[in-house]
C-alpha positions as CSV (number, residue, x, y, z in Angstrom):
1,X,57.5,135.0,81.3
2,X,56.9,134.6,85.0
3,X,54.1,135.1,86.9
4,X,53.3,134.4,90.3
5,X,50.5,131.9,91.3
6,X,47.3,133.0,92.9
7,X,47.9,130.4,96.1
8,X,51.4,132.7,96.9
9,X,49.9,133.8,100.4
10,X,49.4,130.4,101.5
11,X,52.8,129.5,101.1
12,X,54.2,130.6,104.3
13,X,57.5,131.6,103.8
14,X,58.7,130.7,100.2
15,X,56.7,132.5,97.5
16,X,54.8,129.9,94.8
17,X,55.6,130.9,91.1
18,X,54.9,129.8,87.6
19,X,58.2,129.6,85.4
20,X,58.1,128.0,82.1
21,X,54.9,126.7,83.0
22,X,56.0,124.4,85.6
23,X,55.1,125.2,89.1
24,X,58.2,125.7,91.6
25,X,58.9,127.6,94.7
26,X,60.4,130.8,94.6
27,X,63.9,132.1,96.0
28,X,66.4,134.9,95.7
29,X,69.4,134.4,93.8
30,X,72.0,136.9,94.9
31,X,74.8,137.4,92.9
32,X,76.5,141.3,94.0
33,X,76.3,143.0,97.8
34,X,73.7,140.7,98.6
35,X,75.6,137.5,99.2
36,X,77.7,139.6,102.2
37,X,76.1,138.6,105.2
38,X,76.0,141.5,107.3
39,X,74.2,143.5,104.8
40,X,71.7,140.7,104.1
41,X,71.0,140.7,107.2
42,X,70.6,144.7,108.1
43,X,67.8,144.1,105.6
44,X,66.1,141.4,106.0
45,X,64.8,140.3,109.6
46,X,65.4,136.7,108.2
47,X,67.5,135.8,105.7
48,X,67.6,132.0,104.9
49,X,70.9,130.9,102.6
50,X,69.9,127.5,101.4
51,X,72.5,126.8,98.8
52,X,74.8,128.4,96.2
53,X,74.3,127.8,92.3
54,X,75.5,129.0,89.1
55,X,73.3,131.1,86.2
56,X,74.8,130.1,82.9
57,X,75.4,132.3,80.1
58,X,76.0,135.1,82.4
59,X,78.6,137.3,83.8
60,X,78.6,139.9,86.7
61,X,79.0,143.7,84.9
62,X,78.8,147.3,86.2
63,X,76.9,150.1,85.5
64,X,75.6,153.7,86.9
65,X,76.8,154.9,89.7
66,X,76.1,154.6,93.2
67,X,75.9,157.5,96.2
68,X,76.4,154.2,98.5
69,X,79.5,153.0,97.4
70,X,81.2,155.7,94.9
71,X,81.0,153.4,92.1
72,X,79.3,152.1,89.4
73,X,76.4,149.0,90.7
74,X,76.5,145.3,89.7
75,X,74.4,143.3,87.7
76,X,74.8,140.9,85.0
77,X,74.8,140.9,81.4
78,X,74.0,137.8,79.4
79,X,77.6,135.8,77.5
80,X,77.4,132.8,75.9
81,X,80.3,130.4,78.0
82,X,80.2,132.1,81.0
83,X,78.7,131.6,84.6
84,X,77.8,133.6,87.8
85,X,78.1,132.0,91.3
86,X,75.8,133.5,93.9
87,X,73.9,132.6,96.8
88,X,69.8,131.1,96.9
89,X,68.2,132.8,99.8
90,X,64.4,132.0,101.4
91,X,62.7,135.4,102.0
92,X,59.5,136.1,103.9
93,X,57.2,138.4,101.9
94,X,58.3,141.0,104.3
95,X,61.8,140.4,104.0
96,X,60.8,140.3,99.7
97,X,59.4,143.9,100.1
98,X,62.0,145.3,102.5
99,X,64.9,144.1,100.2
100,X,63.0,145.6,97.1
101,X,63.1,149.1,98.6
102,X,66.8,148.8,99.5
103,X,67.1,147.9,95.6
104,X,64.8,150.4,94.5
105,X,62.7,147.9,92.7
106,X,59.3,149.4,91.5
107,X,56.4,148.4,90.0
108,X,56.2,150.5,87.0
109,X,59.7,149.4,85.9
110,X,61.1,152.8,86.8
111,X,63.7,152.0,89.7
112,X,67.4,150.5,89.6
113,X,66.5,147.4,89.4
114,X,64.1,144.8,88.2
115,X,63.0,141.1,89.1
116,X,64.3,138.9,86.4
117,X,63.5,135.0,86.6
118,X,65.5,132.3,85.9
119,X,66.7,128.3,86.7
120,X,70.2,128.6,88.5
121,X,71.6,124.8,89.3
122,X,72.8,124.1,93.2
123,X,75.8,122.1,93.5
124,X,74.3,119.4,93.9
125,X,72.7,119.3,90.7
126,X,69.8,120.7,91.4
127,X,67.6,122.8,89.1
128,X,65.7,125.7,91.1
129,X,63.5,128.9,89.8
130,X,64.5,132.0,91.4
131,X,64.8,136.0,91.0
132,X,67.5,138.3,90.9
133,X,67.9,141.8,90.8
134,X,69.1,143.4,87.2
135,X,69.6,146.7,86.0
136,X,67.0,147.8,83.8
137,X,68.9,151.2,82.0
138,X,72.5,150.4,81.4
139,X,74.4,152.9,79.7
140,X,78.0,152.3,79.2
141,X,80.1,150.2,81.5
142,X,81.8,152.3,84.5
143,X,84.2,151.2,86.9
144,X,82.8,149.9,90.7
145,X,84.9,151.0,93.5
146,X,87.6,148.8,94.7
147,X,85.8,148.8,98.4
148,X,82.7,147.7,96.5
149,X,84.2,144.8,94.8
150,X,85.9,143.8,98.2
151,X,83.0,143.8,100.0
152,X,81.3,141.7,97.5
153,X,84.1,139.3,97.0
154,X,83.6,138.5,100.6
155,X,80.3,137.4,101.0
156,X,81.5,135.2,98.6
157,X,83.8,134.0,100.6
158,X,81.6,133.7,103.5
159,X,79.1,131.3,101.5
160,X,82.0,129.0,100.0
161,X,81.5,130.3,96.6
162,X,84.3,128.8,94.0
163,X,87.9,130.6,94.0
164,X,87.9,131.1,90.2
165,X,84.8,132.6,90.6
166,X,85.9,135.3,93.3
167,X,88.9,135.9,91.8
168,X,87.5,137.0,88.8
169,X,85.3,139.4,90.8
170,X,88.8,140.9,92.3
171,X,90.5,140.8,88.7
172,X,87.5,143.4,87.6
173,X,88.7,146.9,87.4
174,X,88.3,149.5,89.7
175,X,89.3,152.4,91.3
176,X,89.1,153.7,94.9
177,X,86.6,155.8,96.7
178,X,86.9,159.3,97.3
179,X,85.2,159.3,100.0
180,X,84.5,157.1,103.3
181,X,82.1,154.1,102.0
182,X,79.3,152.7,102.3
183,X,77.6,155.8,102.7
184,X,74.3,155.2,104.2
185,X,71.3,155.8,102.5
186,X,68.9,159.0,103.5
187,X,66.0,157.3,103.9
188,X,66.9,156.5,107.5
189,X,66.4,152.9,109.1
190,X,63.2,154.2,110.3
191,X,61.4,152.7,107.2
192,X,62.8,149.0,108.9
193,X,62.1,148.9,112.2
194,X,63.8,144.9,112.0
195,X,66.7,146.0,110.6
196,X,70.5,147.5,111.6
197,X,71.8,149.6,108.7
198,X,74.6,150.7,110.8
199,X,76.4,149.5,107.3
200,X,73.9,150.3,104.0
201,X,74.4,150.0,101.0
202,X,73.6,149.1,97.3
């Protein structure tokens, strides 16, 4: 269990966290839509990428559907063997809460997607404590739209993730949008007065 240390607000930008009760700074691990760059940086007034890493034991799966992007949403699932590249961002605690909306991550453990810690390992070996986003109410496994998948599979390619790794994003199966995606979300860019969401999305 995680739990974040009382010093956090003098930390400046990176958060201060406890995870197996070792003390460590705290970063974002994005594995999905996140890792594209133009949509990190619709949402967040200052997005830092500082490395790319692996999670072990994992693989990226899809679930629910999404308005955005007519298609079921990434997250991962745990498997034994298996590994998920993404990207390790540094996030002002503005850019944290502005990021959490666009996930609908809440408090009460009622929205889309929770904060889940783990130790993801850079390429150069190193060990770090981060968060990602996971989905909380799975259901069975749906299909994500193929425009999703692309649009994932390149902000993979933007950070230099591995090729095995994106073409086994591209091998998942999909299907098309019906429609004219991303869709942007209703909640307006009003709520993010830093941000262009010209392009929105899950």
């Amino acid at each position: 269990m995680a739990e974040v240390s009382e010093d956090k607000a003098d930390r400046g930008l990176a958060n201060c966290m406890v995870f197996n009760g070792k003390p460590g700074e705290l970063y974002l691990f994005a594995y999905g839509s996140n890792m594209n760059k133009e949509q990190i940086r619709a949402r967040c007034a200052n997005p830092k990428a500082i490395a790319i890493a692996k999670l072990p034991n994992h693989r990226v799966a899809f679930f629910g559907y999404s308005k955005t992007w007519d298609g079921a949403m990434e997250t991962v699932i745990e498997a034994p063997g298996r590994e998920v590249w993404g990207v390790i961002y540094e996030l002002s605690f503005s850019d944290w809460d502005k990021l959490d909306a666009w996930q609908d991550v809440r408090l009460n453990g009622t929205g889309a997607y929770f904060h889940y810690p783990a130790s993801v390992t850079d390429t150069q070996g190193k060990i770090r404590t981060v968060l990602f986003y996971k989905k909380d109410i799975l259901g069975d496994p749906q299909k994500p739209s193929r425009e999703y998948l692309d649009f994932i599979a390149a902000g993979a390619l933007e950070h230099g993730l591995p090729s095995s790794h994106i073409d086994g994003l591209q091998r998942i199966e999909s299907k098309k949008a019906e429609f004219d995606v991303p869709r942007r979300r209703n909640f307006g860019c009003e709520l993010f007065l830093e941000t262009n969401c010209s392009k929105c999305g899950d």
